[in-house]
Legacy VTK file of the C-alpha trace (Angstrom):
# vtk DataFile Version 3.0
C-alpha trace
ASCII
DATASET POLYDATA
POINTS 388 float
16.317 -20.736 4.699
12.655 -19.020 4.655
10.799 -17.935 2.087
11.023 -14.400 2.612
15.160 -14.354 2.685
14.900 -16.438 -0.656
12.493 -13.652 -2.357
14.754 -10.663 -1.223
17.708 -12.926 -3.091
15.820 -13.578 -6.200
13.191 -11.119 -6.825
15.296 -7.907 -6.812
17.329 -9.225 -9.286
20.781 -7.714 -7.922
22.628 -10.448 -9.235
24.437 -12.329 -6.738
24.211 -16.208 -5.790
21.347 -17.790 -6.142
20.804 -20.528 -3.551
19.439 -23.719 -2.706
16.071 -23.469 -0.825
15.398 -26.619 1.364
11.444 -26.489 0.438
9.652 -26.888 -3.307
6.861 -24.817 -4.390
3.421 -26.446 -5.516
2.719 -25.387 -9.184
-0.925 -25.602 -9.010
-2.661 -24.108 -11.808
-5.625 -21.718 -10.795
-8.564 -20.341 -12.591
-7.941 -16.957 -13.563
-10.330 -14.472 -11.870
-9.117 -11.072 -13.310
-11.586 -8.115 -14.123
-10.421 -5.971 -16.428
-7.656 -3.993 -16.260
-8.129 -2.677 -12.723
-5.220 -2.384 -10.713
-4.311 -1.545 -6.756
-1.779 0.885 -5.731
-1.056 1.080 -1.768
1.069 3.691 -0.210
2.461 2.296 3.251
3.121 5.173 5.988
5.632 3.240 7.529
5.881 4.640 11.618
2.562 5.048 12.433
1.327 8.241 11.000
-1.395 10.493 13.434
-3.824 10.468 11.591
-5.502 13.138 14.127
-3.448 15.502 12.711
-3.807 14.332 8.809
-7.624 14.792 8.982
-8.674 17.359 11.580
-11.368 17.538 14.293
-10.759 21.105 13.897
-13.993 22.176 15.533
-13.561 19.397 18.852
-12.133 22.008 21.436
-10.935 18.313 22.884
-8.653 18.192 20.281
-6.685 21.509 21.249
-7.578 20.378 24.957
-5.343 17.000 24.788
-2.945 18.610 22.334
-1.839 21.961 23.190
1.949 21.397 21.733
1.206 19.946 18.218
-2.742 20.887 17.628
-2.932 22.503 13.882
-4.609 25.866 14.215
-8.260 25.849 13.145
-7.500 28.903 10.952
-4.352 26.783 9.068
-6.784 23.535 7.955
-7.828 23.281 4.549
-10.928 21.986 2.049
-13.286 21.852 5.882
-16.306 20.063 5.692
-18.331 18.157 8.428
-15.889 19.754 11.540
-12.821 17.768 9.583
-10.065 19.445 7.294
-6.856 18.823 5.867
-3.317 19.447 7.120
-2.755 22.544 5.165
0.220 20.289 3.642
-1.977 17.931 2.212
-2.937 20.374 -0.556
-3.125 17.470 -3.356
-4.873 15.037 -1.003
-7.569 18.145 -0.242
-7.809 18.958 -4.268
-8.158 15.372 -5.025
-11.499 15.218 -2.661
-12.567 18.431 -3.917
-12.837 16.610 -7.544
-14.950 13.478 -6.183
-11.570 11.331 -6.263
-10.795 10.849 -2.682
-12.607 9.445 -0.102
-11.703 9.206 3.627
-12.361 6.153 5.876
-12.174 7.369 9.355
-10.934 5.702 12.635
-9.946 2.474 10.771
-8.077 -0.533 13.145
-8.606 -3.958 14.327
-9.869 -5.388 17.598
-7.270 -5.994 20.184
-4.481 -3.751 18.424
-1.108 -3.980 18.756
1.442 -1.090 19.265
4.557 -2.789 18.046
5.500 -1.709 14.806
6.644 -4.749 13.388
3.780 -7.039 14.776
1.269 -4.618 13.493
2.200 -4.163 10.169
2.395 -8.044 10.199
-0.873 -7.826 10.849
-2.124 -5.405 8.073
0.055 -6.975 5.499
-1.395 -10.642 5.678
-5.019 -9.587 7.143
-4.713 -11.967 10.278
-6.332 -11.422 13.571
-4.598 -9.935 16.465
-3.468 -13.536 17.852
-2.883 -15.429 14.476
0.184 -15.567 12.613
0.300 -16.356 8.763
3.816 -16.323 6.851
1.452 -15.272 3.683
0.578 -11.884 2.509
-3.078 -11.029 1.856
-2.218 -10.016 -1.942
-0.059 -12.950 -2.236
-2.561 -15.194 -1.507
-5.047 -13.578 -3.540
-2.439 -13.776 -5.928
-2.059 -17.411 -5.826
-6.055 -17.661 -7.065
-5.685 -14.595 -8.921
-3.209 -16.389 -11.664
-2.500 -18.885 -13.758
0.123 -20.805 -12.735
2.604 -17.723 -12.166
2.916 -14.350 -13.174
5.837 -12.949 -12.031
4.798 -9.219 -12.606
1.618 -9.726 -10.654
2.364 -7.558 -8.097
5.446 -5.251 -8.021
7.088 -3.657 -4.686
9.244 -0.806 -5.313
11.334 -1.303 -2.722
14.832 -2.544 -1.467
13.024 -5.079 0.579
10.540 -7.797 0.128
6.540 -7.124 1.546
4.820 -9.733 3.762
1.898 -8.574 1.781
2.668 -10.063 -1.466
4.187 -13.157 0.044
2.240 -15.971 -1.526
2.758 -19.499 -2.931
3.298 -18.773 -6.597
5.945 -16.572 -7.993
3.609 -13.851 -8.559
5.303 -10.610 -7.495
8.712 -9.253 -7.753
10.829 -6.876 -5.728
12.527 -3.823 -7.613
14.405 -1.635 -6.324
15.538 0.540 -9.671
12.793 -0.708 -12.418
15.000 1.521 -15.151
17.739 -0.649 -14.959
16.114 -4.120 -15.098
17.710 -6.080 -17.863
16.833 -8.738 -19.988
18.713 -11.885 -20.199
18.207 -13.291 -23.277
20.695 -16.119 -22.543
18.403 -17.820 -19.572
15.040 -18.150 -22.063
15.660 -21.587 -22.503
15.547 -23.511 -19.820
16.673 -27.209 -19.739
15.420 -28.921 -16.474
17.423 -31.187 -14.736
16.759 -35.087 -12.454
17.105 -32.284 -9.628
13.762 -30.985 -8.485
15.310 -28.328 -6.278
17.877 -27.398 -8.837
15.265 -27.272 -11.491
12.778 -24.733 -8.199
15.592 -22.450 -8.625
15.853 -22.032 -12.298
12.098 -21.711 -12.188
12.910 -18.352 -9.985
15.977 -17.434 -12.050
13.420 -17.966 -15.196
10.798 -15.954 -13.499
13.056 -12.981 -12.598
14.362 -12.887 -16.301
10.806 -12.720 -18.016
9.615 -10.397 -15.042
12.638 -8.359 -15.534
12.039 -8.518 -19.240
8.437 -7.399 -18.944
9.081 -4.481 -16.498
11.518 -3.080 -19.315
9.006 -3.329 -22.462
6.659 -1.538 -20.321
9.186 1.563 -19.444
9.559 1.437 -23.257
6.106 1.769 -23.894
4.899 4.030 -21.350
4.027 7.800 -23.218
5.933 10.764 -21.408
4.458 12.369 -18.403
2.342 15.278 -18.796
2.882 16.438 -15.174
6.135 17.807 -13.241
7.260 14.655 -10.598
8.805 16.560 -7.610
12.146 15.433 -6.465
11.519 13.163 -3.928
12.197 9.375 -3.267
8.669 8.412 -3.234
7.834 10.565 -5.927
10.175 8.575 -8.168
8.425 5.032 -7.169
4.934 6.538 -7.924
6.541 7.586 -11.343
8.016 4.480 -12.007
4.809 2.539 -11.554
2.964 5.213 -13.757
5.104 4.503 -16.430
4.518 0.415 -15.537
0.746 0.840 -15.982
0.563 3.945 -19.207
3.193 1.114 -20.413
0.957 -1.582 -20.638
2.587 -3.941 -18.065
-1.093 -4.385 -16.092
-0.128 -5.315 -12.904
-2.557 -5.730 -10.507
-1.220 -4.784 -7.469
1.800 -2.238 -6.966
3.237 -1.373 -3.575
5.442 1.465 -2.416
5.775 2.922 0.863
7.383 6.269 2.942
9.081 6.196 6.134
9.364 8.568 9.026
6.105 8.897 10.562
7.303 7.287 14.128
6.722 11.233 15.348
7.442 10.693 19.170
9.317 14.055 19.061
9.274 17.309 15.948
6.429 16.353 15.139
4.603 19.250 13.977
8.382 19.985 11.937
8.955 16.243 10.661
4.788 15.900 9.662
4.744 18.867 8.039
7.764 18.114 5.774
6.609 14.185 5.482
2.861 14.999 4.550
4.448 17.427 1.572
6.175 14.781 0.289
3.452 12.725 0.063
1.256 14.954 -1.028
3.469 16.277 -3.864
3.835 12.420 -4.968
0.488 11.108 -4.965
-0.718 14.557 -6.280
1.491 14.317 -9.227
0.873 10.554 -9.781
-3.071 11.435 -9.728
-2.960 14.034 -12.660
-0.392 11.928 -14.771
-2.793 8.890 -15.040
-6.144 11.580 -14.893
-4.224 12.693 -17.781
-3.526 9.328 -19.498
-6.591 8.053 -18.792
-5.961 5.988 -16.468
-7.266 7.211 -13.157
-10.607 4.585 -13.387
-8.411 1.813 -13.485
-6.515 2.708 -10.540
-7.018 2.515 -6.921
-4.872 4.420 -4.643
-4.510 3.540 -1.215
-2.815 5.331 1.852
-2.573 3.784 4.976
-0.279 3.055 8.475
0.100 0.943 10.878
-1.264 2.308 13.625
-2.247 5.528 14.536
-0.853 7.751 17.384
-2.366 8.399 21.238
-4.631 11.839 21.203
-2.955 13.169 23.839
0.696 14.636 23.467
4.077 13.785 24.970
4.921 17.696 25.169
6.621 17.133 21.732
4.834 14.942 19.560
3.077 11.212 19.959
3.042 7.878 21.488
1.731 4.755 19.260
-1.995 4.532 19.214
-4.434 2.451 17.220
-7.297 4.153 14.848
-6.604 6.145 11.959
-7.719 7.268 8.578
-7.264 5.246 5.230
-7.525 7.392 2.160
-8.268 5.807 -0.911
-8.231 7.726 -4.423
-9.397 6.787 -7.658
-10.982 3.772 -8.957
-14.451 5.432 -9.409
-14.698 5.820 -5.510
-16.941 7.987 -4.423
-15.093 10.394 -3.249
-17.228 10.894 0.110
-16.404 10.675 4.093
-16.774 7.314 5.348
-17.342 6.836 9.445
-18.052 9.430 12.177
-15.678 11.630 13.100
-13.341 10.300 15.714
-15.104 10.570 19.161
-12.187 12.071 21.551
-15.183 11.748 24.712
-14.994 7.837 24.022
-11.058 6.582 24.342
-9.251 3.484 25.429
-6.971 4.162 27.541
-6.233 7.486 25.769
-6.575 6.008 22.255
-9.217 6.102 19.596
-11.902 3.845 18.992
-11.644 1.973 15.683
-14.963 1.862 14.357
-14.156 0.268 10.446
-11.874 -3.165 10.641
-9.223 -2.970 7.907
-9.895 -5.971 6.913
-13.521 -4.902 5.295
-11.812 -2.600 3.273
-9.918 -5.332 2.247
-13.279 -7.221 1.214
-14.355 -4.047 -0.921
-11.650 -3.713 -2.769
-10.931 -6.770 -3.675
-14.946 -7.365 -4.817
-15.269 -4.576 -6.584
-12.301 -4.369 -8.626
-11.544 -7.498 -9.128
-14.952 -9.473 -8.583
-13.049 -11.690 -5.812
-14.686 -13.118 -2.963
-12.552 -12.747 -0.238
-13.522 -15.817 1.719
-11.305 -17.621 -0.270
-8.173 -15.805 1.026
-9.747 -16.098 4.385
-11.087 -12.742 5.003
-14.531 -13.150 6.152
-15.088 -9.364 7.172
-18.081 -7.711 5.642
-17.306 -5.531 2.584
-17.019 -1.497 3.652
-20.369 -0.118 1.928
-20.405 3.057 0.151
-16.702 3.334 -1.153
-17.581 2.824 -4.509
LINES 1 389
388 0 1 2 3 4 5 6 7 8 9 10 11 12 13 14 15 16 17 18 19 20 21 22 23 24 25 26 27 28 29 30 31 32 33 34 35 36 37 38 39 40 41 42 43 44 45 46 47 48 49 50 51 52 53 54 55 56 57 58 59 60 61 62 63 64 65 66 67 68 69 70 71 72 73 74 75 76 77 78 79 80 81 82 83 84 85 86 87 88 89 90 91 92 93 94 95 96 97 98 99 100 101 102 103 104 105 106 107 108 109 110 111 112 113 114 115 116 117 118 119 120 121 122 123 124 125 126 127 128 129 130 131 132 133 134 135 136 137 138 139 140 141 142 143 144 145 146 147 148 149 150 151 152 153 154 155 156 157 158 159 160 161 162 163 164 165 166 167 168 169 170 171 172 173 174 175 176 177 178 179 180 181 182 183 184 185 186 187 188 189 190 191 192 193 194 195 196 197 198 199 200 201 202 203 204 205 206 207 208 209 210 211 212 213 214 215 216 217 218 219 220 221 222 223 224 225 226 227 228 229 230 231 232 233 234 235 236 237 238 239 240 241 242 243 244 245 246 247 248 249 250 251 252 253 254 255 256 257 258 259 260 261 262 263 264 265 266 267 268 269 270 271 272 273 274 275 276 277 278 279 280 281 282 283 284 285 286 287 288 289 290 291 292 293 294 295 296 297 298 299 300 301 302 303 304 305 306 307 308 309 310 311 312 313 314 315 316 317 318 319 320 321 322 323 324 325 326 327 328 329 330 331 332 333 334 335 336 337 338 339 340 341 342 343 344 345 346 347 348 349 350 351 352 353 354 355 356 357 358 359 360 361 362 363 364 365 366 367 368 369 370 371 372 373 374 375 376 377 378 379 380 381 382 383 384 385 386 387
């Protein structure tokens, strides 16, 4: 049985049988290395979102040239500056960076990128190279250094499914599905361990759920009503959920949440439109509920795919590409553009350059809110200058 299967068991806490795994963790006690109360929230596009058509070359006639089905009109682009502009329904995202909160890191990738949509978000989620293959998540295993012992409310994923990302060692995320109806079992405080080292593993997990499950529902407690309107949307309830996490004192350090849909081979001006609204709506909501709560220098937001999608058009939408843009709000960044704008004269093989490796955004994040080298995790990319 592999790791992964036994987290999607244990850490969504749906009940059900808990079983035997056929390994044992190592309980090694690590220094802890948190600063502050700074926390990471990361928005996965799940699909492969075209990023060409998030943040516009508006004034590259190449653009309209390659893309005469699904180019957005120059005179439909909002919040324009330096020949790029919003999709006109990424009103929050474009009000955000008109405050100083969002900046936008173009043409990000990897060397030697992969088009599969599995493989590649392998690859984001544990920061390997395009030929390695690690069954740990990059926040997992800064995770594992980041705690003592284990936290089990580390990291959260608001999902149905466990994320490669927060795979680690330790038990130091948890999977939740519905965080309102987490219970606490009193019964299971006290733990007796047994001569049984793997029956006494899976009480640890049992334990860890309970006093995760336990903490996730003092913090919904805790958390002060919402100042802001959520829109009705299935993201927009996650990004609630983990407001009322962090206003409720649970301090996480890493949340994750993602939105599906963005695999736009065909509708995609239709299915974009309606999927970048959505998002939008969310984060935009999230934003001024911690602004609000005073919260918004604590917390990082960041938005990011897969892959990108080929500049040219299929007649209907796009093919899998590589580059794309990251957007990262809040967190006292500084709200600027980061990288030149995507060079459509210079292509691969039809696809876009990448000119930042995701992996140094990685790096900056983790040094500057959290003071972590990221050597240790075995990312040995240069920090991305001038985010914060």
């Amino acid at each position: 049985m592999n790791r992964r299967g036994f987290f999607k068991l244990t850490g969504t806490c749906t009940g059900g049988l808990l079983l035997l795994p056929d390994f044992l963790y190592s309980f090694a006690l690590q220094q802890n290395l948190t600063a502050g109360d700074n926390s990471l929230v990361f928005i996965q596009l799940n699909g492969g979102n075209d990023g060409l058509n998030a943040f516009i070359p508006y004034e590259d006639e190449l653009y309209y040239k390659y893309r005469p089905n699904i180019a957005i009109n120059k005179n439909d682009v909002i919040a324009a500056t330096n020949g790029m502009a919003f999709h006109p329904a990424l009103k929050g995202f474009a009000e955000i960076q008109q405050k100083g909160d969002l900046t936008v890191i173009q043409n990000v990738g990897y060397p030697e990128p992969n088009r599969s949509h599995f493989r590649s978000q392998e690859i984001w989620q544990t920061g390997s190279a395009s030929n390695q293959y690690l069954s740990e998540g990059w926040l997992g295993r800064f995770l594992d250094l980041q705690c003592k012992g284990h936290q089990p409310t580390a990291g959260i994923n608001l999902d149905a499914t466990d994320n490669l990302a927060l795979m680690g060692n330790e038990l130091n995320a948890i999977t939740v599905a519905k965080p309102d109806r987490f219970l606490s079992h009193k019964d299971d405080e006290n733990i007796t361990l047994s001569d049984n080292p793997q029956l006494d593993f899976v009480r640890k997990v049992a334990n860890s759920v309970t006093e995760g499950a336990e903490n996730i529902s003092a913090a919904l407690d805790k958390a002060t009503p919402a100042e802001v309107s959520y829109p009705k949307s299935g993201l927009s309830k996650n990004l609630k959920w983990i407001a009322d996490l962090i206003k409720g004192g649970l301090n996480s350090k890493v949340y994750y949440s993602s939105q599906s849909g963005y695999d736009t081979h065909n509708n995609q001006l239709g299915a974009q439109k309606n999927k970048f609204t959505e998002l939008s709506e969310a984060v935009y909501a999230f934003y001024n509920d911690l602004k609000s709560a005073g919260k918004m220098q604590q917390v990082t937001i960041v938005v990011f795919s897969e892959f990108g999608r080929r500049v040219e058009d299929n007649g209907h939408g796009t093919d899998h590409g590589t580059a794309a843009p990251m957007f990262i709000i809040g967190g006292n960044t500084k709200g600027t553009i980061i990288g030149k704008n995507p060079n459509l004269l210079n292509l691969d093989q039809g696809d876009l350059i990448y000119e930042t490796d995701f992996r140094s955004v990685y790096s900056a994040l983790l040094k500057d809110k959290f003071a972590f080298d990221p050597k240790q995790i075995g990312i040995t990319n240069p920090a991305l200058q001038g985010l914060f």
